[in-house]
N, C-alpha and C positions, 0 to 999 in steps of 0.2 A: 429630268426636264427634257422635254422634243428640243429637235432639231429646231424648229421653225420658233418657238418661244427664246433658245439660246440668242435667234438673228433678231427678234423684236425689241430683245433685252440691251443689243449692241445700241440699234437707233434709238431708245427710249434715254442712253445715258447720255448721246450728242445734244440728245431737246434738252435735256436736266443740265448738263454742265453750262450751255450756255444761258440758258434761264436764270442760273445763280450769280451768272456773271454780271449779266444784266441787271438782277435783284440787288447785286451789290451796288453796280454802279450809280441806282436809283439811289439809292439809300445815303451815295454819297452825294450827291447831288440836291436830296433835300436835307434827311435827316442832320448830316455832318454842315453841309452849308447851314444850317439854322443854329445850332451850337456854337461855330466860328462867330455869327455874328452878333449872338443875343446871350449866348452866354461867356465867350473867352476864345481866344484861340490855345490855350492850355490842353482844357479840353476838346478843343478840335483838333489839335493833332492828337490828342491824349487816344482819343475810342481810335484811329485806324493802326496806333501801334498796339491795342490794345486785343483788338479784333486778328491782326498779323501773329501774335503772338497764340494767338488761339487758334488759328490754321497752324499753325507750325506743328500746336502741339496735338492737334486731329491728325496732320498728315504723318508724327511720328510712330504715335497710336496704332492709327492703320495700314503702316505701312508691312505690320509683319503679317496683317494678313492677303497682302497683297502677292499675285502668281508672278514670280521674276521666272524670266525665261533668260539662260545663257545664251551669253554674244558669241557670235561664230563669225569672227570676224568682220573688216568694212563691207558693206556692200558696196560701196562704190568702189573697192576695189576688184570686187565680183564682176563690176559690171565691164568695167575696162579691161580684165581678163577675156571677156566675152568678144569685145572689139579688138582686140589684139588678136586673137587668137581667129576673128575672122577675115582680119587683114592680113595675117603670115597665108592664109589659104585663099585669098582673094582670086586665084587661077583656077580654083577648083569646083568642080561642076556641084551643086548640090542636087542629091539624088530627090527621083521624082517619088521615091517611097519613105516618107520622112521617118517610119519604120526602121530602116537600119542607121539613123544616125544614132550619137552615144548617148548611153542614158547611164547612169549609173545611182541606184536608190539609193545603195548605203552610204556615197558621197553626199548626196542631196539630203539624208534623212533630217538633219540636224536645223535645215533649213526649209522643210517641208513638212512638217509633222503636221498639217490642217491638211496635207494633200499636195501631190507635186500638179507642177503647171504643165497643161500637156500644148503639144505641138500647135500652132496658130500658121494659116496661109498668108498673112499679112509679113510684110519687109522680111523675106526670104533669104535678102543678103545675108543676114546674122545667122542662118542657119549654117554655113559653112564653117562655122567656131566648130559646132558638132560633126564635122564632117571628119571621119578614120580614114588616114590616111597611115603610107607604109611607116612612115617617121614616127608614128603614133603609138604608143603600148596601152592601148583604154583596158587590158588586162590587169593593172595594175590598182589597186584599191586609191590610191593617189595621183593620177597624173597631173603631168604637165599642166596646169590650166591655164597657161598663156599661150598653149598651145592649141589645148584640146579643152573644152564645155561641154557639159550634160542639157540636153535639150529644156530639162527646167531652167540652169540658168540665163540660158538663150530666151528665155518666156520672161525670166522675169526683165529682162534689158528692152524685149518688146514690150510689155509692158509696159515700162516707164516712158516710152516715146509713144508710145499710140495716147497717153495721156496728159503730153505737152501741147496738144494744139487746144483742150478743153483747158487744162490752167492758163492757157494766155487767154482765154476768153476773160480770165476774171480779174484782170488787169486795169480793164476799161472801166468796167463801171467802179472802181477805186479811184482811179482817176478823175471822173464824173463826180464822183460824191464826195471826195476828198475835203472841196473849200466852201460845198454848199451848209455845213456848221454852220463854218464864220462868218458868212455871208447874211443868211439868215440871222445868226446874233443881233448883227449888224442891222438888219432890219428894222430885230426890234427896238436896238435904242431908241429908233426913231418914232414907236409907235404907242400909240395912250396902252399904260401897260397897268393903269391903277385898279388895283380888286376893290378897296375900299379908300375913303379921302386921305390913309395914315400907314396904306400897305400896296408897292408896287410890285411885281414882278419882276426878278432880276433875268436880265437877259439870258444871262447861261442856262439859267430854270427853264428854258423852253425845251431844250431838250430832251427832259423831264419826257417829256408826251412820246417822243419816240420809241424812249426805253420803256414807256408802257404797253405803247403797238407792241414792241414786239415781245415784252413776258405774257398779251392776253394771246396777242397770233402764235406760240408757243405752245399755248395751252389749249387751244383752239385746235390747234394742228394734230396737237397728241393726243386728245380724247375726244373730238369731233370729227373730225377729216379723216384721219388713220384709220377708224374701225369702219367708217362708211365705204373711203376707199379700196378696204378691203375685199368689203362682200365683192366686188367686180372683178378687183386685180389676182386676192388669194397670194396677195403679196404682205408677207410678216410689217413691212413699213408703208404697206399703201400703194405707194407708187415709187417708179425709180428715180434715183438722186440724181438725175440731169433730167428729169421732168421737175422735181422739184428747184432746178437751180433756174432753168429757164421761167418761169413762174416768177419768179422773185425777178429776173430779169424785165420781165412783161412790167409787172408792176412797177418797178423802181422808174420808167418811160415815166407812166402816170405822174407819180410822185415830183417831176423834176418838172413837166407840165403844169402842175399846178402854182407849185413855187412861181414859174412864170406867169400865170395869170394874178398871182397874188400880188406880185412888184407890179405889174402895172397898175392895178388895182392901188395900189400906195402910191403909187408914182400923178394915179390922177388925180387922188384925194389932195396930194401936197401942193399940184399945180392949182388946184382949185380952189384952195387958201394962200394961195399965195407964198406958198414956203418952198419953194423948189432952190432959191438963195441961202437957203437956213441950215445951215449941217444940226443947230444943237436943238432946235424946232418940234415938238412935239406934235406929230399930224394927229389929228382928231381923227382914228381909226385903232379899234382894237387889237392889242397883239393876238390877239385869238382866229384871226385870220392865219396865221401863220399855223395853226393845228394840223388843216387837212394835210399840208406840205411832211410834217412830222409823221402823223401817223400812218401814211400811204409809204412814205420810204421805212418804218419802222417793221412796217410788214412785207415790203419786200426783203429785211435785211431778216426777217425771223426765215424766211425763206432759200438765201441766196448763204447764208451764211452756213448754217448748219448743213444743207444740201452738198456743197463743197467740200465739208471737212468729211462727210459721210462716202463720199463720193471718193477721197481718195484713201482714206478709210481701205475702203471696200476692192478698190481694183487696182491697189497695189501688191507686189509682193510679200509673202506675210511676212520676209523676213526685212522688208524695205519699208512697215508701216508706219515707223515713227520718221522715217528719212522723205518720204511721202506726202504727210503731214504738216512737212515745212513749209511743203510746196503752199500751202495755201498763206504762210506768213510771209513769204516771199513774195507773193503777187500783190498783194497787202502792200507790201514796204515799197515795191515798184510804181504800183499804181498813186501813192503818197506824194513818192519825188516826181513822178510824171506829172501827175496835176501841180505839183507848184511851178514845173517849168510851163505848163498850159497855159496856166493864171499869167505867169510873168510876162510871158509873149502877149497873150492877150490886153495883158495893162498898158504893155510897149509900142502895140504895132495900132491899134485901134483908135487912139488921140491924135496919128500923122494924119498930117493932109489936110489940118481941119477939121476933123471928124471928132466927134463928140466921144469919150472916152468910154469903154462896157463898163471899167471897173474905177473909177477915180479914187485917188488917194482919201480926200477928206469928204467929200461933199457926195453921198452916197445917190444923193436929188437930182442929182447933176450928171449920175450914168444912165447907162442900158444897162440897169443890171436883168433885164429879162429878154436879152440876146444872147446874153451867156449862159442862162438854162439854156433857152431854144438849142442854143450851138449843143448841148451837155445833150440835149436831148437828141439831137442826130446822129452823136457818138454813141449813144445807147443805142440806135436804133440799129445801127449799122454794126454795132459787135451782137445783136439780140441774132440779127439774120448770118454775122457769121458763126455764131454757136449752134445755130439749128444744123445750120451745114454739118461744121463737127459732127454733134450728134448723131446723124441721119448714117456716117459714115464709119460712125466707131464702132470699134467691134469688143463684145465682154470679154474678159479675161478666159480660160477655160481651165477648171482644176479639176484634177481628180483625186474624188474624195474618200475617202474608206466609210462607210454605212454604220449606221452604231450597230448593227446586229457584228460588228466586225468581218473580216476581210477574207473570203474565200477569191475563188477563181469567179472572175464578172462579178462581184461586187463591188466594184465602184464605181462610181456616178459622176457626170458633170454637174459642174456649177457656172451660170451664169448669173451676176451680180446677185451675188450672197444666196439664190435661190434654186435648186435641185432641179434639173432639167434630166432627161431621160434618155436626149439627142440634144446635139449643141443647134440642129437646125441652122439657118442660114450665118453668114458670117456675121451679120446684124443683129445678131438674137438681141432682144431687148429685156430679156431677165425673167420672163415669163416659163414658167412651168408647161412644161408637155411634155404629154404624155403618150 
């Protein structure tokens, strides 16, 4: 198998694993919801331990044919080696030939077998970890390494920081999206939700339509968009994974826009019939209004989601990429608790003065609840244009990689984001092939 089908086969399992995840959660959402309530809840709990017990026994299965790579130690203790050891040399000049700082392979081998990380012009301070000094015996198959670092793991430390001002990017729109759910549920209680005179639509079903955007934008993504985007790019995934995470950013604006045009839209119906006093009032307007709001944020999340995990994926250390990884569950859990303190302020500070409440406890009629998109929407707006910034200024990782023809003298090659370049080219390289 090429090189370039090995890197296709990486992005094709990010689209797959979260398509199943999604496939699942539909499936709990209808299939299981409709057993809970028409057949028992026996068997509605009965099928997800039933289904759990069947993953378990797929993942036991296959787990033996799964490639385990030995641990070689924390990396985050690798990395605090790296800042230690450039703090004890904090007086010392780093040389302008990044050529004689320490490298040593067969130190690094265990944690560079894809290729060691070569030297990067960016935050230069961390180069003086590498810096040989008299106190130093870098002859030793072992040194000191609070003392003394090999320039890969000086790379892999930049690394991890040149990639902290893109994960706070994805803080924001968690926060943003976080309560528009429940919000939206909330809508629909209020909204004629009957299919037929003896079958309504349960509010949490709306959902439903999200998790469809985003299994068809999935698949859309990975058998329409990917091969077209190729013929241009000559990129095994299309395009790079911070063009795909800002995309999904773009969109997800849309998405929260609409929502806002759709509360008002509810909000005039209600006043219009005279139920703006009514929390338990049924407005004479479809919940199917509430679709485009679903399926616009459902494709930006097929977008914004997978992009991100690829994304760190990709330009992490290979020996840091499941520590990497968290990064994006982390932003995740941040952006959670951030928007519930957003929400709470905004429930708090918005009813003083007289003012008419965004978010009211009971009487959903009786807020602006499409001030707090609008507001959700200037938060987007404002992290969309500081991502671009990131972007514009991040620089790819740089590895060197040994050729499958195997490893002679100038046989190895840069990689910028997962794709073989020939010269690393400006410090911005954008992952693009030349030649």
């Amino acid at each position: 198998m090429s090189k370039k089908e090995m890197e296709s086969r990486n992005w094709n399992f990010f689209n797959w694993y979260f398509f199943c995840l999604e496939l699942a959660s539909l499936a709990a959402l209808t299939f299981v919801v409709y057993v809970q309530e028409h057949v028992g809840w026996g068997w509605g709990l009965g099928i997800p331990v039933l289904a759990m017990a069947l993953s378990i026994t797929v993942f036991i299965v296959g787990s033996s044919y799964y490639k385990k790579q030995k641990p070689e130690g924390s990396p985050l203790i690798r990395l605090a080696q790296v800042i230690g050891a450039a703090l004890r040399k904090r007086k010392e000049v780093a040389p302008a030939d990044p050529g004689v700082l320490y490298e040593n392979n067969e130190l690094d081998a265990a944690i560079s077998s894809n290729g060691r990380l070569l030297h990067t012009n960016q935050f230069k301070w961390f180069d003086k970890a590498a810096v040989v000094i008299d106190t130093d015996n870098p002859y030793l198959n072992q040194p000191n390494l609070w003392r003394l670092s090999t320039v890969h793991r000086v790379e892999e430390l930049k690394s991890i920081v040149r990639m902290l001002p893109i994960w706070a990017s994805g803080i924001l729109p968690i926060t943003a999206y976080s309560h528009q759910e429940s919000f939206s549920i909330q809508q629909a209680r209020t909204m004629d939700r009957s299919l037929s005179p003896s079958f309504k639509i349960p509010p949490a079903t709306m959902s439903s339509f999200e998790i469809i955007s985003i299994l068809i934008g999935l698949l859309l993504y990975e058998r329409l968009f990917v091969p077209f985007a190729c013929r241009f790019t000559k990129k095994p995934n299309g395009i790079t994974s911070l063009q795909r995470i800002g995309m999904g950013y773009a969109i997800s604006i849309f998405g929260t826009l609409a929502a806002a045009l759709v509360e008002i839209k509810r909000r005039g119906v209600a006043a219009n019939h005279d139920l703006i006093g009514n929390p338990t009032a049924v407005i004479p307007i479809s919940v199917f209004w509430l679709v485009p709001q679903y399926w616009i944020q459902g494709t930006a999340l097929a977008l914004i989601t997978v992009g991100r995990i690829e994304f760190f994926y990709d330009q992490a250390p290979e020996s840091m990429r499941s520590t990497s990884a968290s990064f994006f569950w982390i932003a995740i859990a941040l952006g959670n608790y951030t928007g519930t303190l957003m929400v709470s302020l905004i429930h708090e500070y918005t009813g003083k003065g007289g003012g008419k409440n965004w978010i009211p406890n009971r009487n959903l009629n009786n807020g602006r609840l499409e001030y707090y998109y609008l507001f959700v929407s200037g938060l987007q707006l404002a992290n969309l244009i500081y991502y671009m910034i990131c972007t514009k200024f991040y620089t790819y990782k740089a590895l060197e990689e040994v050729s499958e023809g195997g490893m002679e003298a100038g046989d190895a090659e840069l990689t910028t984001n997962g794709t073989p370049s020939g010269s690393m080219g400006d410090g911005h390289d954008n992952g693009e092939t030349m030649k």
